[in-house]
C-alpha positions in Angstrom: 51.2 73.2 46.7 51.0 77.0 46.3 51.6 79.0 49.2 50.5 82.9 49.6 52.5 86.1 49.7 55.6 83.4 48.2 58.3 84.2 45.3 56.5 81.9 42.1 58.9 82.0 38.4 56.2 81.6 35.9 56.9 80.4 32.5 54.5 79.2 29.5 55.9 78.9 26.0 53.8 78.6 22.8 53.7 74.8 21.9 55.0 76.3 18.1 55.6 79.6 16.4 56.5 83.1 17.2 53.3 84.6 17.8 54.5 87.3 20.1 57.3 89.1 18.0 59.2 92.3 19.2 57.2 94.8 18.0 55.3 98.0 19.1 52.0 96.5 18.6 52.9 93.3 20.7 54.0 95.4 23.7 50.8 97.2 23.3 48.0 94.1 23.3 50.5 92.7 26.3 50.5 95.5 28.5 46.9 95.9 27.9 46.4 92.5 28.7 48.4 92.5 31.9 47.4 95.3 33.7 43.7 94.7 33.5 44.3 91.2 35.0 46.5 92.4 37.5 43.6 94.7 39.0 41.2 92.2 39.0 43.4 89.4 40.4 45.3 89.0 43.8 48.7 89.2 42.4 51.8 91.4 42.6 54.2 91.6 39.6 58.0 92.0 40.2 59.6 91.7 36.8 58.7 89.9 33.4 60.9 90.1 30.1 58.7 88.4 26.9 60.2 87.2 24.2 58.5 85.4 21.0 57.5 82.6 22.1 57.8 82.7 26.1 57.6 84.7 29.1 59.5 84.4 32.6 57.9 86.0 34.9 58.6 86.6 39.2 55.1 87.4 40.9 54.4 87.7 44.5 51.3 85.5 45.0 48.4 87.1 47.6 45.8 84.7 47.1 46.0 80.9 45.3 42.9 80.4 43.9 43.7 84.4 42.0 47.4 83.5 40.9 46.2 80.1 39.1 43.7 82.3 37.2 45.6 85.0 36.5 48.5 83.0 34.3 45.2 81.3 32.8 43.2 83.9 31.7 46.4 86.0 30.3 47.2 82.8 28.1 43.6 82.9 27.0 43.3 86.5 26.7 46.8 87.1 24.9 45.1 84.1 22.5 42.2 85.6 22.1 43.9 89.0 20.7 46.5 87.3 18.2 43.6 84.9 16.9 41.6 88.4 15.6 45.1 89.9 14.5 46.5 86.9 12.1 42.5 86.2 11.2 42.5 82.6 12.5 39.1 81.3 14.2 40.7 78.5 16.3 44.2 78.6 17.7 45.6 76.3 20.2 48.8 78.6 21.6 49.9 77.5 24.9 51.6 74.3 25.7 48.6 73.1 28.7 50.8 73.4 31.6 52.3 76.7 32.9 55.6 76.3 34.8 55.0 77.7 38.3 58.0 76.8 40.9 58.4 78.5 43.9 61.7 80.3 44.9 62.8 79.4 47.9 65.9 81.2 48.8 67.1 84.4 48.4 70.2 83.4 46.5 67.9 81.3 44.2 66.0 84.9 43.9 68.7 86.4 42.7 69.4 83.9 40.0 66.3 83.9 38.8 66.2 87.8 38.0 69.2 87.3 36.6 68.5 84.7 34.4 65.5 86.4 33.9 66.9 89.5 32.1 69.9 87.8 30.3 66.9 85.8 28.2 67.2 88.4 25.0 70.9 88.6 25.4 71.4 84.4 25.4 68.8 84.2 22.8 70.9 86.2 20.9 68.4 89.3 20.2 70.6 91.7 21.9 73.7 92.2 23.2 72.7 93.9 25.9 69.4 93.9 28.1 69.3 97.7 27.7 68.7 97.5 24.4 66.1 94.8 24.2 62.8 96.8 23.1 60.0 93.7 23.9 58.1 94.0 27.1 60.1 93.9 30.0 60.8 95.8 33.4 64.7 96.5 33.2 64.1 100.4 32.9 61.5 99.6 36.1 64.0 97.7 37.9 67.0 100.2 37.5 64.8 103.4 38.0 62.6 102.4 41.3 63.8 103.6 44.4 65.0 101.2 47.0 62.1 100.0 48.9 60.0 97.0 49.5 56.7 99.3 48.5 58.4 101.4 45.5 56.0 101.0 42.1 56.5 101.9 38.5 53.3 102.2 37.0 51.9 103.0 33.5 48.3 103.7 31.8 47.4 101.4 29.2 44.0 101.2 27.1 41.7 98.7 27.7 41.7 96.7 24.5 39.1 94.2 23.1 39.4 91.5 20.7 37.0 93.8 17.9 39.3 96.7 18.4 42.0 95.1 16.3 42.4 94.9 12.9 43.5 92.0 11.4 47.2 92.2 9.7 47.7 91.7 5.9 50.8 89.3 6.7 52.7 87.9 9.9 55.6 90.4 9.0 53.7 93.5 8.3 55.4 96.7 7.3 56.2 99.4 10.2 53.4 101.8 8.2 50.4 99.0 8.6 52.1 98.6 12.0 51.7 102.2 13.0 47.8 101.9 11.4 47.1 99.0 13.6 48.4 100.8 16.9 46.3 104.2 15.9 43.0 102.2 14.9 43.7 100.3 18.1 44.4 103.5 20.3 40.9 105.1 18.7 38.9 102.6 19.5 39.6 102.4 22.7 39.2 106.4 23.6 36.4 106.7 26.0 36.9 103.3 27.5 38.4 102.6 30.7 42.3 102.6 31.4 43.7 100.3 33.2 47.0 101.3 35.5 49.8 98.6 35.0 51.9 98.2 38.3 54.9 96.7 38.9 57.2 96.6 42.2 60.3 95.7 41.2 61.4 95.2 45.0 58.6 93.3 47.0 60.1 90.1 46.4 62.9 90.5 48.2 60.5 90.6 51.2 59.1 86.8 51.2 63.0 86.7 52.3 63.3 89.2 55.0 64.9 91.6 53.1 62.8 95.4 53.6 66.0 97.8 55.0 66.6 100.3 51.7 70.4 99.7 52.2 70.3 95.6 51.7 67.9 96.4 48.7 70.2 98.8 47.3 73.0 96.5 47.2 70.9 93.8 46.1 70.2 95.8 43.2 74.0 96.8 42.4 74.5 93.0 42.8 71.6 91.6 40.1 72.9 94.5 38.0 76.5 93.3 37.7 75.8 89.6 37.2 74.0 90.9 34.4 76.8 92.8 32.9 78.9 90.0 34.0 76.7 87.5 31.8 76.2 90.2 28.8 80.2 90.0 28.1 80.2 86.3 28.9 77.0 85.5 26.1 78.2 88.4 23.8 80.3 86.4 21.2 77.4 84.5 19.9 76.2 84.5 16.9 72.6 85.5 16.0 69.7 83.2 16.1 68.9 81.7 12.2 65.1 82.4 12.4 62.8 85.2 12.2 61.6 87.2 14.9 59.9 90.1 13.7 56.8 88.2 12.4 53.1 87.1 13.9 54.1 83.7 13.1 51.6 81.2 15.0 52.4 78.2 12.4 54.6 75.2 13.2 57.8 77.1 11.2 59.6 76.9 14.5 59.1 74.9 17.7 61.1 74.7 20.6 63.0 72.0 22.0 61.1 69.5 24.4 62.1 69.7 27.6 63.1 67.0 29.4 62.1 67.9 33.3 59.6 70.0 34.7 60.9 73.0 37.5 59.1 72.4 41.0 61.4 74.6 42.3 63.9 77.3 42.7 66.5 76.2 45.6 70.0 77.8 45.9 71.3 74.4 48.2 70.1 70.5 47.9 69.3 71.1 52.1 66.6 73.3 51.2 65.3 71.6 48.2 65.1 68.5 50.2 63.3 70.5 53.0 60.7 71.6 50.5 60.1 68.3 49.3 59.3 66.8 52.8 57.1 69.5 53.1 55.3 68.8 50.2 54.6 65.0 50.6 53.6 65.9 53.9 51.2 68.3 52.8 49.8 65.6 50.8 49.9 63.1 52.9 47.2 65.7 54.5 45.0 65.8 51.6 44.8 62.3 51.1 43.4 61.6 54.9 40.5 65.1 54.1 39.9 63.2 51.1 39.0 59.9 52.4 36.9 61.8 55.0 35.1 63.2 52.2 34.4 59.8 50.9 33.2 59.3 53.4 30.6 61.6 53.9 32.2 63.9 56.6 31.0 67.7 56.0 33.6 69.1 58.6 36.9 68.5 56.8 40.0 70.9 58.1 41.7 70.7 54.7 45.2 72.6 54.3 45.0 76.6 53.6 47.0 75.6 50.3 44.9 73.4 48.7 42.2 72.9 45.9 39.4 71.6 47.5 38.6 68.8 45.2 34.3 68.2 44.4 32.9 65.8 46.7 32.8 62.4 45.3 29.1 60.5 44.4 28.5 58.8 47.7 26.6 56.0 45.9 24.7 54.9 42.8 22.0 56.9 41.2 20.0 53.9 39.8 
């Protein structure tokens, strides 16, 4: 059940490899990829930090049908560009499902940005968010000024598939590297830009935060649990794997996870409220569908919904 102009925490990991290492040229074919989706599709971006072989991301959704495609086609997209850059025709990337909970509660907001920007720092890339150089929107997040409609926003090249020359390795050198980005950027002069937008506050409005003093402190508040949870993660050691390679083989593959995230709840009242919502909701769709079955055109189906195809009403032969 997705709900508009709600708080989603989208994750998709690669189902084995490191295919999006942090380099220059991976922040380049991401951005690209993002910011033409995100002005074709009904979606607002708060914050995102990628790392090699995941992404956590908080969107504001505008319309549901738009914010199930737009986590599709960047999976496809992104797949599309790494396929042409480690010269492989067929590549099956993404584990099938994308996690896509909604956040219910401000405090469970919170948490998630939190968590959210601590992910180089507990993977053990950094010691510090500040200092972690894949995509991300700390520098957005600290810079913006307080308010519900503030943007940071950056122009990126549109950039095809046959713009990109394939590497010679997975871990090529920073001069092939710097070739890449400059064959790249040439091909794409004279082609449309794309503008990529982020507002790093609008969240904080699906929970009735807008006042520039409660956002202000909600800032100084995310920003110290992060600092809190940098000196608290700092001791560990580095990971034992590399991460400054294309690598799309089965070298490394993350753990399976057990459950699968519905939702973001701070207490077990509201996760519990959600839930009744939920069943009730489809509870609803299984009474429109039996109306479809039988052959009622009229069906008030919920706003939330996928209306399903209509079912074969009878036999052919």
């Amino acid at each position: 059940m997705l709900r508009s102009n709600r708080m989603y925490d989208i994750c998709f990991r690669a189902m084995q490899g490191l295919p999006l290492p942090v380099r220059s040229l991976t922040r380049l074919l991401v951005e690209s990829v993002m910011a033409r989706l995100i002005c074709t599709h009904a979606v607002i971006v708060c914050s995102y930090v990628w790392m090699s072989n995941h992404v956590h991301m908080q969107i504001i959704s505008q319309d549901i049908a738009d914010f199930t495609h737009f986590h599709e086609r960047l999976k496809k997209q992104l797949t599309d560009l790494l396929k042409r850059l480690v010269s492989i025709t067929h590549l099956n990337l993404w584990e099938k499902r994308t996690s896509v909970p909604e956040v219910l509660d401000l405090r469970a907001a919170i948490r998630r940005i939190v968590y959210t920007y601590l992910n180089p720092v507990r993977a053990g890339i950094v010691s510090s968010i500040d200092h972690y150089q894949g995509c991300n929107t700390w520098s957005d997040f600290l810079a913006a000024p307080a308010s519900i409609d503030s943007f940071v926003e950056k122009e990126v090249p549109w950039i095809k598939a046959t713009d990109i020359p394939p590497l010679s390795q997975e871990n090529p050198g920073l001069p092939e590297e710097r070739r890449a980005i400059r064959e790249i950027n040439d091909k794409a002069q004279g082609r449309s830009t794309f503008k990529l937008r982020v507002y790093p506050f609008r969240w904080l409005k699906a929970f009735g935060v807008t006042r520039p003093e409660q956002i202000e402190r909600i800032r100084a508040l995310i920003i110290q649990m992060v600092r809190d949870g940098e000196k608290k993660l700092a001791p560990r050691k580095e990971p034992n794997r590399r991460l400054d390679g294309f690598v799309v083989t089965d070298r490394y593959k993350p753990k399976k996870r057990e459950r699968r995230i519905f939702m973001f709840a701070s207490t077990k009242a509201r996760r519990l409220k959600h839930l009744l919502e939920y069943r009730h909701f489809c509870r609803i769709c299984d009474a429109c569908y039996e109306l479809m079955k039988q052959g009622v055109k009229q069906i008030p189906w919920p706003r939330e919904c996928f209306i399903p195809p209509a079912p074969k009403l009878c036999n052919v032969f």
